[in-house]
C-alpha positions in Angstrom: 0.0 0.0 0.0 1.9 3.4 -1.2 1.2 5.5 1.5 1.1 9.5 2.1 4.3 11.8 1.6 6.4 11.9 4.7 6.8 15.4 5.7 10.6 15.5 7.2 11.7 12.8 4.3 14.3 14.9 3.6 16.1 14.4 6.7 16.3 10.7 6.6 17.9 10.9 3.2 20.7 13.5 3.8 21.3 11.2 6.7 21.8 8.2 4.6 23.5 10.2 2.3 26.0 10.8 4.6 25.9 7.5 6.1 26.7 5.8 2.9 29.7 8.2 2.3 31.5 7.2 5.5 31.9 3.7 3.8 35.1 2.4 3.1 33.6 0.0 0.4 30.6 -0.9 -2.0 30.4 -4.1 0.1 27.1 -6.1 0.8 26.6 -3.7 3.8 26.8 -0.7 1.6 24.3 -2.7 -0.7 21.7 -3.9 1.9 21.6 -0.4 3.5 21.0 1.0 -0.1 18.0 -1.1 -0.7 16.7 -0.1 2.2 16.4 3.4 1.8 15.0 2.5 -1.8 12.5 0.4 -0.3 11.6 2.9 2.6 11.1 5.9 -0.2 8.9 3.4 -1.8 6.6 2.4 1.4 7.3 5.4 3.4 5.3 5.7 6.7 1.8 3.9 7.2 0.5 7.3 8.2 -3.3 6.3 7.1 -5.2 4.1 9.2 -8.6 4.1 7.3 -8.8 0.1 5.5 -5.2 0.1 6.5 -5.8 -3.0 9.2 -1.9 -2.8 11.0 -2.5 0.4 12.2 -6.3 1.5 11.7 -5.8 2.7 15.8 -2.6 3.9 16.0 -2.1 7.0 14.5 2.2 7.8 13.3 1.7 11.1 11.7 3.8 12.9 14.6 6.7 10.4 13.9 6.1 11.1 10.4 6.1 14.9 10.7 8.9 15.0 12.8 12.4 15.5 11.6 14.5 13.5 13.8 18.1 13.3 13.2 21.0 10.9 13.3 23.3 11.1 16.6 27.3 10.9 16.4 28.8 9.0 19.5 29.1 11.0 22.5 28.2 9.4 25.5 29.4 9.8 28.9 27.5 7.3 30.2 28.9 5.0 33.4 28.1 1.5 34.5 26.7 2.7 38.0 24.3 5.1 35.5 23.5 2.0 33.8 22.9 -0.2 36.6 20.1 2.8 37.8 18.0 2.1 34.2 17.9 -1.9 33.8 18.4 -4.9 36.1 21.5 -6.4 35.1 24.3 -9.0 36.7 28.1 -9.3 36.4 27.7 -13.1 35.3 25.4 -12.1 32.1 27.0 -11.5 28.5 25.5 -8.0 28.1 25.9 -5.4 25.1 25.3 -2.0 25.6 24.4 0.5 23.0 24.2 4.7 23.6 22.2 6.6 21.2 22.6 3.8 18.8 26.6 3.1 19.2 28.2 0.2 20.2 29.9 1.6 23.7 32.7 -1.3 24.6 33.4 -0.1 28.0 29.9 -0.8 29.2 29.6 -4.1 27.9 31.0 -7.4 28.9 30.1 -9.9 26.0 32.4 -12.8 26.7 30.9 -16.1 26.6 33.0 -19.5 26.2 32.4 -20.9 22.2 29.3 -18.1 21.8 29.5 -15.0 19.4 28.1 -12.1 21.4 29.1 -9.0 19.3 28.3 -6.5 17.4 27.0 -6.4 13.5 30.3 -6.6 11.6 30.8 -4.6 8.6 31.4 -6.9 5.9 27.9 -9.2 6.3 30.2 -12.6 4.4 30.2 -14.2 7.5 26.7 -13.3 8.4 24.3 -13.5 5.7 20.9 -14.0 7.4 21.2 -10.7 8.3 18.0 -8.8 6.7 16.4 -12.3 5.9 14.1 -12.9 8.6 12.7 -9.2 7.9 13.8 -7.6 4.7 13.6 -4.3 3.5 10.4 -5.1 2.1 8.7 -5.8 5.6 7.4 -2.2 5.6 8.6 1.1 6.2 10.0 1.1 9.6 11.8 -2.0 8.6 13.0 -0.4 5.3 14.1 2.4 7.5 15.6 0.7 10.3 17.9 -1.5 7.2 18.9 1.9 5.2 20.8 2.6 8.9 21.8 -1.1 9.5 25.3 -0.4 11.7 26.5 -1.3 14.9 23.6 -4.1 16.0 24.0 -7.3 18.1 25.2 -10.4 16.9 24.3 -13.2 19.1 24.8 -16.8 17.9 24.8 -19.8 19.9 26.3 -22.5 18.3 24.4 -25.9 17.7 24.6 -28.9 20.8 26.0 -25.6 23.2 26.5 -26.1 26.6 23.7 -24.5 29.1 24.0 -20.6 28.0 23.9 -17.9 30.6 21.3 -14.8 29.9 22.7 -12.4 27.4 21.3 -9.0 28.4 21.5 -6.5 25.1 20.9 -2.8 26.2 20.0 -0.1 24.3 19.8 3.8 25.8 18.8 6.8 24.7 20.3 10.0 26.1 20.1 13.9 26.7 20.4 16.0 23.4 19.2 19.3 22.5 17.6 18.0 19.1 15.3 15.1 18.5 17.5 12.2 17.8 16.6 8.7 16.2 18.3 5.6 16.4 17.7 2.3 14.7 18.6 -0.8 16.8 19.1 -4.1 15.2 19.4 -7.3 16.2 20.1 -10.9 15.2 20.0 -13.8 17.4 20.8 -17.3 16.1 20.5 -20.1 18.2 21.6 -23.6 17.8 20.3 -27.0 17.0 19.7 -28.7 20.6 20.8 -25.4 22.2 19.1 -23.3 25.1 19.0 -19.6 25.2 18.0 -16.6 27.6 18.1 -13.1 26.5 17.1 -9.8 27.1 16.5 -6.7 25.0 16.1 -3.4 27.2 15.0 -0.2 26.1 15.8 2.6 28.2 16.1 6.2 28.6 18.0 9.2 30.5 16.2 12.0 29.0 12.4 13.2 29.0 13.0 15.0 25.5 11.3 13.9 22.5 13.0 11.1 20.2 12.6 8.0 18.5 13.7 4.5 18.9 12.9 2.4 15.6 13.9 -0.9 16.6 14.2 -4.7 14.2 14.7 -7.8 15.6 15.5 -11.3 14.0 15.7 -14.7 15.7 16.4 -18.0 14.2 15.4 -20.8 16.1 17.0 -24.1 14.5 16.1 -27.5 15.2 15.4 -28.6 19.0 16.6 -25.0 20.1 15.1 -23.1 23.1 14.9 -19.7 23.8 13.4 -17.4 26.4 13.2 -13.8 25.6 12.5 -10.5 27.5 11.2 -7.4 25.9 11.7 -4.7 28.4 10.6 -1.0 27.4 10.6 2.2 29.7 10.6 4.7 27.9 10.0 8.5 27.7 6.5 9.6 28.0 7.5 12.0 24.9 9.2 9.3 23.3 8.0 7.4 20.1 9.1 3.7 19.9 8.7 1.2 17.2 9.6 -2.3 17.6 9.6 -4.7 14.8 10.5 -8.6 15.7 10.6 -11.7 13.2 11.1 -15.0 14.4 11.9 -18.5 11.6 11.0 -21.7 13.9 12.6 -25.1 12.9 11.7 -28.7 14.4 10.5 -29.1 18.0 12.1 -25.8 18.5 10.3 -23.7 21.3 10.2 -19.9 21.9 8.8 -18.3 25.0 9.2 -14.5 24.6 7.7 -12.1 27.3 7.4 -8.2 26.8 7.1 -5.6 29.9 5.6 -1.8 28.1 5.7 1.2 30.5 5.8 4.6 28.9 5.9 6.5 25.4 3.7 9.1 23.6 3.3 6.6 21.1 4.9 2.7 21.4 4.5 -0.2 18.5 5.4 -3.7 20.0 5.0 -5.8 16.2 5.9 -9.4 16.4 5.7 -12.1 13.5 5.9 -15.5 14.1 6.3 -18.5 11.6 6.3 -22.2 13.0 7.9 -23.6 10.1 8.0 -27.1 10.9 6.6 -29.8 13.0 6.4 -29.8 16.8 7.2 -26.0 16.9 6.1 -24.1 19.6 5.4 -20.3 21.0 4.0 -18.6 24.2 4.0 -15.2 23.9 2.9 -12.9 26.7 2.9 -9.2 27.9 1.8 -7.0 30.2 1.8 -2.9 29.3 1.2 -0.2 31.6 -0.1 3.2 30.4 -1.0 6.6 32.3 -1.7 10.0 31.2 -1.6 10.1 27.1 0.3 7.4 26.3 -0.3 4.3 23.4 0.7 1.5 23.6 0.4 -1.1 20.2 0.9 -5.0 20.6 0.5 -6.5 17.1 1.3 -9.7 17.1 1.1 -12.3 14.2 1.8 -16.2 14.1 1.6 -18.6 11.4 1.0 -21.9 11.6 2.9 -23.4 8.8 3.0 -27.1 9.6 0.9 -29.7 11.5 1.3 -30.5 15.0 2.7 -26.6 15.9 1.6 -25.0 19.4 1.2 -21.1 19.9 0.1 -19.5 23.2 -0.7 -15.8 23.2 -1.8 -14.0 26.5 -1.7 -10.3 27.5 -2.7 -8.3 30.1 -2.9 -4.3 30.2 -3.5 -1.8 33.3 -4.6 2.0 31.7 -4.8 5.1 33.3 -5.6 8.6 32.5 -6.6 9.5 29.0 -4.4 6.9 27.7 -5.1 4.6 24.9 -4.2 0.9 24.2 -3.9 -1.4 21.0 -4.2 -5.4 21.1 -4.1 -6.9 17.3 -3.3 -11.3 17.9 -3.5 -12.8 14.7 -2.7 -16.5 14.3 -3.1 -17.7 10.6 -3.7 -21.7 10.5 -2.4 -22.9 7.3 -4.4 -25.8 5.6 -1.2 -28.1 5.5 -1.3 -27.6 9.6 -3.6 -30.0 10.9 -3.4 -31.1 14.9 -2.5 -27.5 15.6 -3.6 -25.9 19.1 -3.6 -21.7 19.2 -5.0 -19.9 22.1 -5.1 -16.3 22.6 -6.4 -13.9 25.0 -6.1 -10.1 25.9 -7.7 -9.0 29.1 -7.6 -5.6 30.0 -8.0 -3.3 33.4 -9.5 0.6 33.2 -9.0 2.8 35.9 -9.9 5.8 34.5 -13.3 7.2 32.6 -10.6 8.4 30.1 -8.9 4.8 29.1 -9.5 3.4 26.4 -8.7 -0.1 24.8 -9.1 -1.6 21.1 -9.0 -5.1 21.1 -9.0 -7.6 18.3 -7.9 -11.2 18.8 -8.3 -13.3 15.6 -8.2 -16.5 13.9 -7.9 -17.4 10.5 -8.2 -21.0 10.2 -7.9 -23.2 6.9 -7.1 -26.6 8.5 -10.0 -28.8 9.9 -8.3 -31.1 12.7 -7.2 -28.2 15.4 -7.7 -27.1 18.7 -8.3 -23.1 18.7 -9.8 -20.8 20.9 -9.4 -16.3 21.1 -11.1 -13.8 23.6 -10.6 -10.7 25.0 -12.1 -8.4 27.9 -12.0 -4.6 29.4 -13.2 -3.4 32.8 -13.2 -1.8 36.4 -11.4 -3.2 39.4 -15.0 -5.2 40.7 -16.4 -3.3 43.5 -17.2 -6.6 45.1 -13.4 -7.3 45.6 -13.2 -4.1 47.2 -15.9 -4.3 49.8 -14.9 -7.6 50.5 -10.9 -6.5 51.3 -12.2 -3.2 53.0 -14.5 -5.9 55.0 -11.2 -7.6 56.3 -9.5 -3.7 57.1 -7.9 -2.3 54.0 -8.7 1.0 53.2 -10.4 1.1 49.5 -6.6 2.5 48.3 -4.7 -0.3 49.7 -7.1 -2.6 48.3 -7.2 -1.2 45.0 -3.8 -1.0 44.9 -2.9 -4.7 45.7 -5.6 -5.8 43.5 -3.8 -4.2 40.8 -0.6 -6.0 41.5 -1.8 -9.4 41.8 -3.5 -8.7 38.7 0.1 -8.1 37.1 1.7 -10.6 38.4 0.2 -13.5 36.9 2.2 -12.0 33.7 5.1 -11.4 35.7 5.3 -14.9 37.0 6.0 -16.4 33.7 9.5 -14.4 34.3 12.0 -17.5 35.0 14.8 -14.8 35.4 15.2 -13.8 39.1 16.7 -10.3 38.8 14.1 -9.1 35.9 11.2 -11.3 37.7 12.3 -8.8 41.6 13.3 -6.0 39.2 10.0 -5.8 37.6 7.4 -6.5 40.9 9.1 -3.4 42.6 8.4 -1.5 39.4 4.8 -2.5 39.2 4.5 -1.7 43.1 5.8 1.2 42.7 3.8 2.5 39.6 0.6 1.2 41.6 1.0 4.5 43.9 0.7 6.9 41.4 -2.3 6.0 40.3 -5.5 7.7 41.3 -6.9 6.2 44.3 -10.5 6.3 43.6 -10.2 4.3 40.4 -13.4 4.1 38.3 -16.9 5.8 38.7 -19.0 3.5 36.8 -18.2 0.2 34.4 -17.1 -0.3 30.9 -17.6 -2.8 28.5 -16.2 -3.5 24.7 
């Protein structure tokens, strides 16, 4: 779909321009970050929403109006800084990236017979790079690709050893324009090999900017992986975040994302199951307040018989903010004895929140077990009364009710330091929410 004119194109391009000039050679990085920006002046941004599906509720015409320029390195950013944004641990392989820059003396990627490193420049030895999502996956994509440079590289080689968490950081900080960066990352893991990793996006400014993030995981056969999308945000900040993920044989993938903050925040996840006895649970819990949007669009594709997927998320709204849930699992006809569950359940606590909410199936097999739904609502004033009955005053009722509701997404954290890191976050955020909640019901 050609889209409308992007305003502050012209930025992006003397950018590239640029970008393109600083290379030593007409190499397959050079070529791949051309087609990019061919592709993203083809697409541009998908700044109309009417019969445009993917974002009919999530409006990008202030990213796309915006001109938001490339940073040069100039961080002074220190590890005790860095230990104040994310939860992290000396025994994790961990990648840090400032305003879009690899920054070495913040990182610590050493892990015996792993590659844990940053996107080289010559792609020879790396060329799935761009394959899992092309430059033809849409603009951001296109956009993210015409930047392609200093990304992480994490690939577990087949029959590994147990492999600690690899922890892959990316912070934004103070500038006096509006900046954007384009993270990238590629995660390969191993035939009969187990991963843990976690992408964290962070922030030490309350400025305006844009994070316009891709990631691509390759899961071969019998490989594991648990992943951790962390995102916190600016509340002026506009973040888009694109993942792709290629499943092989019995391979399983349990991904998790945490959402707290952002003018405007796109969580997009595609997922193919590829092959038999492939499986996904994907889950998330976002919190908004004030005018914030949050967008989970999430697709999986059921390509072969006897493939699982398990989609569940949860989202607490506040204020006059606004939420987006898209869950589409596509059953192929070839993928009979298929089982795909999905739900989306949602908690209001103001008159001003609002929620669109649209799990789907598309089903073209007739031996599967399937089931979708979705809800919106008030705290119950039942489950008040009944915790005031025992004491509790109606804001320390409302606020633990709140909690436990987030914790049953929380609890699928296996990671100790994110699983502590995030209930004192969630704690915490319960406090500044209005104490009287809700004055009357809603329903979707």
């Amino acid at each position: 779909m050609t889209t409308q004119p992007v305003q502050q194109y012209g930025q992006y391009k003397n950018d590239h321009e640029a970008l393109l000039r600083s290379s030593t050679s007409h190499d397959a990085l050079y070529t791949l970050r051309a087609k990019g920006m061919t592709s993203f002046e083809h697409h541009g941004f998908p700044v109309q929403t009417r019969d445009n599906e993917k974002w009919k509720h999530t409006n990008i015409t202030p990213i796309a109006r915006t001109a938001f320029t490339s940073p040069t390195p100039s961080s002074t950013l220190t590890k005790p800084d860095l230990r104040g944004l994310v939860p992290m641990h000396d025994d994790w392989a961990t990648l840090v990236f400032v305003d879009g820059f690899y920054v070495e003396s913040l990182s610590s990627p050493r892990l015996d017979g792993v590659r844990v490193s940053g996107i080289p420049d010559d792609l020879t030895n790396e060329p799935r790079i761009g394959t899992i999502l092309n430059h033809e996956s849409g603009g951001f994509t296109a956009l993210n690709t015409a930047f392609l440079q200093n990304g992480a590289l994490v690939n577990i080689p087949a029959n590994s050893n147990s492999i600690g968490p690899v922890h892959v950081v990316f912070v934004t900080t103070e500038h006096s324009e509006r900046i954007v960066t384009h993270p990238r990352t590629l995660v390969i893991v191993g035939a009969n090999t187990e991963l843990t990793l976690l992408e964290s996006y962070v922030t030490l400014t309350s400025n305006e900017y844009f994070t316009n993030a891709v990631s691509e995981i390759v899961l071969e056969p019998g490989s594991k992986m648990d992943h951790y999308r962390y995102l916190m945000e600016s509340s002026n900040a506009f973040h888009v975040g694109v993942i792709g993920v290629q499943q092989d044989r019995d391979s399983s993938f349990r991904s998790t994302a945490f959402a707290h903050g952002a003018r405007i925040a796109r969580n997009e996840v595609h997922v193919m199951l590829n092959a038999p006895g492939a499986s996904c649970a994907l889950g998330g819990l976002y919190f908004t307040n004030g005018t914030e949007h949050i967008d989970n669009h999430i697709n999986i594709e059921h390509l072969q018989p006897h493939t699982v997927s398990d989609l569940y998320f949860k989202g607490i709204l506040d204020g006059q903010s606004r939420a987006v849930f898209s869950g589409g699992v596509i059953v192929h006809p070839n993928a009979q004895k298929t089982v795909a569950t999905q739900k989306d359940q949602n908690l209001l606590l103001s008159d001003g929140a609002r929620i669109n909410t649209k799990p789907m199936l598309e089903i073209y097999a007739d031996d599967i077990q399937a089931a979708h739904g979705a809800t919106a609502g008030a705290i119950a004033d039942e489950a008040i009364y009944y915790m005031q009955s025992r004491g509790l005053s109606r804001e320390t009722a409302r606020r633990l009710l709140i909690q436990g509701y987030a914790t049953e997404i929380i609890d699928r954290v296996d990671l100790d330091i994110l699983h502590d890191h995030l209930e004192g976050l969630f704690s915490s955020e319960t406090h500044s929410l209005n104490p009287l909640g809700r004055k009357k019901s809603v329903s979707i």
